[in-house]
C-alpha positions as CSV (number, residue, x, y, z in Angstrom):
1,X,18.3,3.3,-23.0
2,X,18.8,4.1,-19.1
3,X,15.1,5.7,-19.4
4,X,13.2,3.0,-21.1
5,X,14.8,0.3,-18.6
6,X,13.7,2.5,-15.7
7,X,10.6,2.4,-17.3
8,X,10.2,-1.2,-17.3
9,X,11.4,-2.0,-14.2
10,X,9.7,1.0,-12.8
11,X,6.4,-0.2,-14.0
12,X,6.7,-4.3,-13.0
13,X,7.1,-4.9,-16.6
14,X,4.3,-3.1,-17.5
15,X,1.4,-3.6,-14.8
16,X,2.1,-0.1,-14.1
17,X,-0.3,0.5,-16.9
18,X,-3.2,-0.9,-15.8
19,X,-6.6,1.4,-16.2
20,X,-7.8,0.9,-12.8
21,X,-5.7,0.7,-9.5
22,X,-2.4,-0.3,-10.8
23,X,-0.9,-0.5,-7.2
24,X,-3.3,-3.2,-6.2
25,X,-3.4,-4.8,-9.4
26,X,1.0,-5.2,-8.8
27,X,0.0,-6.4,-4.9
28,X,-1.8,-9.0,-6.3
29,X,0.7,-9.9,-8.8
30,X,2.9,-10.2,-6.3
31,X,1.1,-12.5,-3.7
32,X,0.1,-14.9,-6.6
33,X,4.1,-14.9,-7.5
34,X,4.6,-15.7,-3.5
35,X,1.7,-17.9,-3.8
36,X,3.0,-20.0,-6.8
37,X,6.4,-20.2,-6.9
38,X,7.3,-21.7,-3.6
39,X,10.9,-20.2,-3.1
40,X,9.4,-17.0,-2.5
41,X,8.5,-18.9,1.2
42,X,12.1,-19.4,2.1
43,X,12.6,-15.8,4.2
44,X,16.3,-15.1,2.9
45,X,15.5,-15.1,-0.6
46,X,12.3,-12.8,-0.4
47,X,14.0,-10.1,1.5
48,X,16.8,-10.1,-0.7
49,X,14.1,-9.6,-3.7
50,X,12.8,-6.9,-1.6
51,X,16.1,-5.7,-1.5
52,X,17.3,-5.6,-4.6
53,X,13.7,-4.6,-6.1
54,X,13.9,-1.7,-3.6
55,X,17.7,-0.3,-5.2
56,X,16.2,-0.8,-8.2
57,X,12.9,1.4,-7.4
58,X,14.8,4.2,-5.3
59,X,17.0,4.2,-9.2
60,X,14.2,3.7,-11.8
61,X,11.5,5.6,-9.3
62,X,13.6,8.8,-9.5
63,X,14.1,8.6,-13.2
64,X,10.2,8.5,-13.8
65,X,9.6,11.2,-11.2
66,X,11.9,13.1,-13.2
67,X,9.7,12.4,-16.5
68,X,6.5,12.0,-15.1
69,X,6.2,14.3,-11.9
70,X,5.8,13.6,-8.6
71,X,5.3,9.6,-7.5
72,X,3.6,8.6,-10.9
73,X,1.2,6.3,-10.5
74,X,2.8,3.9,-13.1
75,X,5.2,3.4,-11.1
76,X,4.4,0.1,-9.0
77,X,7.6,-1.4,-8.3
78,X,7.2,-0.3,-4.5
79,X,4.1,-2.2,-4.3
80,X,5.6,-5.1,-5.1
81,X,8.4,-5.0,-2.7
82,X,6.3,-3.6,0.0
83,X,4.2,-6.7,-0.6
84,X,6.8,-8.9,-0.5
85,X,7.8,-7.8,2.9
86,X,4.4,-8.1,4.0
87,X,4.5,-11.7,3.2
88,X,7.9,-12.2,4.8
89,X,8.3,-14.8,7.5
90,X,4.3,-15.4,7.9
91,X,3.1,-19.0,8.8
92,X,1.9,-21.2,5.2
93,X,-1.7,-20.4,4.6
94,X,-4.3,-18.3,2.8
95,X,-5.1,-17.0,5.5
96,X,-1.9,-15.1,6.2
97,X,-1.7,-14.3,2.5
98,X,-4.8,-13.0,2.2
99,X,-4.8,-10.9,5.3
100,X,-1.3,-9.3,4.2
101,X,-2.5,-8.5,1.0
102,X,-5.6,-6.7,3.2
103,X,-3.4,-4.9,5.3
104,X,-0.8,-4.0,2.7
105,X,-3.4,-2.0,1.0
106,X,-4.3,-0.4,3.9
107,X,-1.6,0.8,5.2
108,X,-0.4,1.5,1.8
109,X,-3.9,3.9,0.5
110,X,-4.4,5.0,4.5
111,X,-0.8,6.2,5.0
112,X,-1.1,6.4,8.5
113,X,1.7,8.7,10.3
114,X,5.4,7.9,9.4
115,X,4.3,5.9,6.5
116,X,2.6,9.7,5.3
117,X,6.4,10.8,6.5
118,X,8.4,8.6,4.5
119,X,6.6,9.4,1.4
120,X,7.9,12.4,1.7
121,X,11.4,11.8,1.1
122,X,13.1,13.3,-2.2
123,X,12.5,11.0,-5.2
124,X,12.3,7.4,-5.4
125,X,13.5,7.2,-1.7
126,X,10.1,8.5,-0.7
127,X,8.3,6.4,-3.4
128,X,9.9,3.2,-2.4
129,X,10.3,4.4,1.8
130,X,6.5,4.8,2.0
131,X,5.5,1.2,0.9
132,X,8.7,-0.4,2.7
133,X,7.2,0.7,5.5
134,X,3.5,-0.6,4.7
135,X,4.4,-3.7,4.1
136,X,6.5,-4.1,7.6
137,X,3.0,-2.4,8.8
138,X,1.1,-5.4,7.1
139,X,3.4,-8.0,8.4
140,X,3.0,-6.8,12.2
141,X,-0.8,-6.3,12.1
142,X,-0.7,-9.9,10.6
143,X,1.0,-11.6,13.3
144,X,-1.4,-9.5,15.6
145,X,-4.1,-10.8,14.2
146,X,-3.1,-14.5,13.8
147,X,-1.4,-14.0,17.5
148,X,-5.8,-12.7,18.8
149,X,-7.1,-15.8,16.9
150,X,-4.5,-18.4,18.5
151,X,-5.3,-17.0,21.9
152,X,-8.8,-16.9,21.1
153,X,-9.1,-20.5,20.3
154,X,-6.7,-21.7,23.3
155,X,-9.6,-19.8,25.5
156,X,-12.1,-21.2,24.0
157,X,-11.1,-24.9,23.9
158,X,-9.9,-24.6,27.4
């Protein structure tokens, strides 16, 4: 019983499965969540999902390693958490939605430096550790971003 619900939760209810780039597919599963259920905006809420989805990925993420070797790619519960914390305390817009969902990925596939490091760690610490950090990756490059365009537009209407 303890497997199979690892399993499920391990694998976003199944998305896990999906033929063809099941980390992106859960990504986007989760910014149309943040995108159509508007509680997901209010800040306290979505980092406790993060939270809570993140104990329950370190839990069910070692379980699977366990059965399936090393950070299977089934498992797709640290995309949605890292993408949750990408979205976390951007301005309202597609724009910011879209771009975290860009960056996430990035940083996520890319695995620059210590988020290389943090998927390193033993079990499902590394499998959830290494998104965690993409997504607070994706949230600063964001607010980079939308920070250039604000100052680009205040110099150009000046």
């Amino acid at each position: 019983m303890k497997r199979l619900a690892a399993k499920i939760f391990s694998t976003c209810f199944g998305i896990g499965y999906f033929p063809v780039a099941p980390g992106t597919v859960t990504s986007i599963v989760a910014v149309l969540c943040y995108s159509f259920i508007p509680i997901l905006h209010y800040p306290p809420l979505l980092l406790s999902l993060v939270a809570l989805f993140s104990v329950v990925g370190v839990w069910s993420g070692t379980l699977m390693e366990e059965e399936c070797g090393e950070d299977p790619s089934i498992v797709t519960i640290d995309e949605l958490a890292g993408q949750w914390l990408a979205l976390a305390f951007l301005p309202e817009g597609w724009l910011s939605v879209l771009l975290s969902l860009a960056f996430f990925r990035f940083f996520d596939i890319a695995k620059p430096g210590p988020v290389d490091a943090a998927q390193r760690l033993p079990g499902g610490w590394g499998i959830m550790a290494d998104d965690l950090l993409a997504g607070l990756f994706a949230n600063l490059a964001v607010r980079g971003v939308l920070l250039l365009f604000t100052a680009f537009y205040l110099w150009v209407a000046v």
